[in-house]
C-alpha atoms as one frame of an Amber mdcrd trajectory, in Angstrom:
protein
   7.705   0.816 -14.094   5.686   2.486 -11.648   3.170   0.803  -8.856   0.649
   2.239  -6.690  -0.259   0.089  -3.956  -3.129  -0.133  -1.464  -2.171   1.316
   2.093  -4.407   1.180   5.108  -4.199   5.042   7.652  -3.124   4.111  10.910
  -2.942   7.641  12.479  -3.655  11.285  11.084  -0.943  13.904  11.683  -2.227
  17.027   9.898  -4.011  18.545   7.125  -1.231  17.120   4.945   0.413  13.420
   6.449  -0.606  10.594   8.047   1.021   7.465   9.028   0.153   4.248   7.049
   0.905   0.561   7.135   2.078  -0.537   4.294   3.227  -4.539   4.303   3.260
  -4.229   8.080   5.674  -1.511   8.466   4.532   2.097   9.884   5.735   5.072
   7.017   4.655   8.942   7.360   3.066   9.543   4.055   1.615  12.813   2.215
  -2.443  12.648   2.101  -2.713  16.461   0.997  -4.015  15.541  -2.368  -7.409
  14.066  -0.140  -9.761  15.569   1.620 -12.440  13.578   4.609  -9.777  10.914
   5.295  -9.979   8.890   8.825  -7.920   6.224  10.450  -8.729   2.745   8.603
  -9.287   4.595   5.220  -7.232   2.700   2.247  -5.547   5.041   0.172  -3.762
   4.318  -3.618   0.100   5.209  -2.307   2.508   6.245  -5.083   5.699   7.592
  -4.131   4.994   8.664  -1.101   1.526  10.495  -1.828  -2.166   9.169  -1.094
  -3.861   9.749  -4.686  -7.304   8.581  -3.889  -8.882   6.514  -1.283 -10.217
   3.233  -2.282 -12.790   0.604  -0.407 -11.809  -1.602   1.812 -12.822  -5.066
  -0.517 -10.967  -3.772  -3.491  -7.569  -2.984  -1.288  -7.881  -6.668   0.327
  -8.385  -7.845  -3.151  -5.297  -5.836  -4.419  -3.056  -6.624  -1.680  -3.716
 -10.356  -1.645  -3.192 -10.721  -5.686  -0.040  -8.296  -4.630   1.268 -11.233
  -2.100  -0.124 -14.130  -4.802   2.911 -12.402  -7.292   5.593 -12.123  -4.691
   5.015 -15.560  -4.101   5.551 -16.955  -7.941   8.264 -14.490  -8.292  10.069
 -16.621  -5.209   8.902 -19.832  -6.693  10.359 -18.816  -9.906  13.830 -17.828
  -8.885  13.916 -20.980  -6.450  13.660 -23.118  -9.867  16.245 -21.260 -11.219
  18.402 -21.777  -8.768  18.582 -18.111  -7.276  18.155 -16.960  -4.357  14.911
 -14.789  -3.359
């Protein structure tokens, strides 16, 4: 299975990277596939590439049903008896 997530530029590098944060961590990523991005842009981040930049509502929205899943996945495997 494959994700894309929501990932906010922190800093642009050149015509082709950028750093982004992505779940609080800093990670050079490619943005070549883009053109008229600026710092506090949200980009769709697969694999290491910026596919297209998305608003800043709909990445909030993303990221926080993102962090609702995580959460039920722990909640899950704490029933079961594993450890998250």
């Amino acid at each position: 299975m494959c994700l894309a997530i929501p990932v906010r530029i922190e800093e642009l590098l050149d015509e082709q990277s950028a750093v982004a944060c992505i779940g609080g961590l800093r990670k050079t990523i490619n943005v070549a596939l883009l053109d008229d991005l600026h710092v506090g842009d949200y980009v769709i981040l697969h694999v290491g590439f910026a596919l297209q930049k998305l608003d800043e509502a709909e990445a909030q929205r993303t990221l926080a049903l993102l962090a609702e899943l995580g959460q039920l996945a722990e909640a899950e495997q704490a029933a079961q008896g594993e450890v998250p």
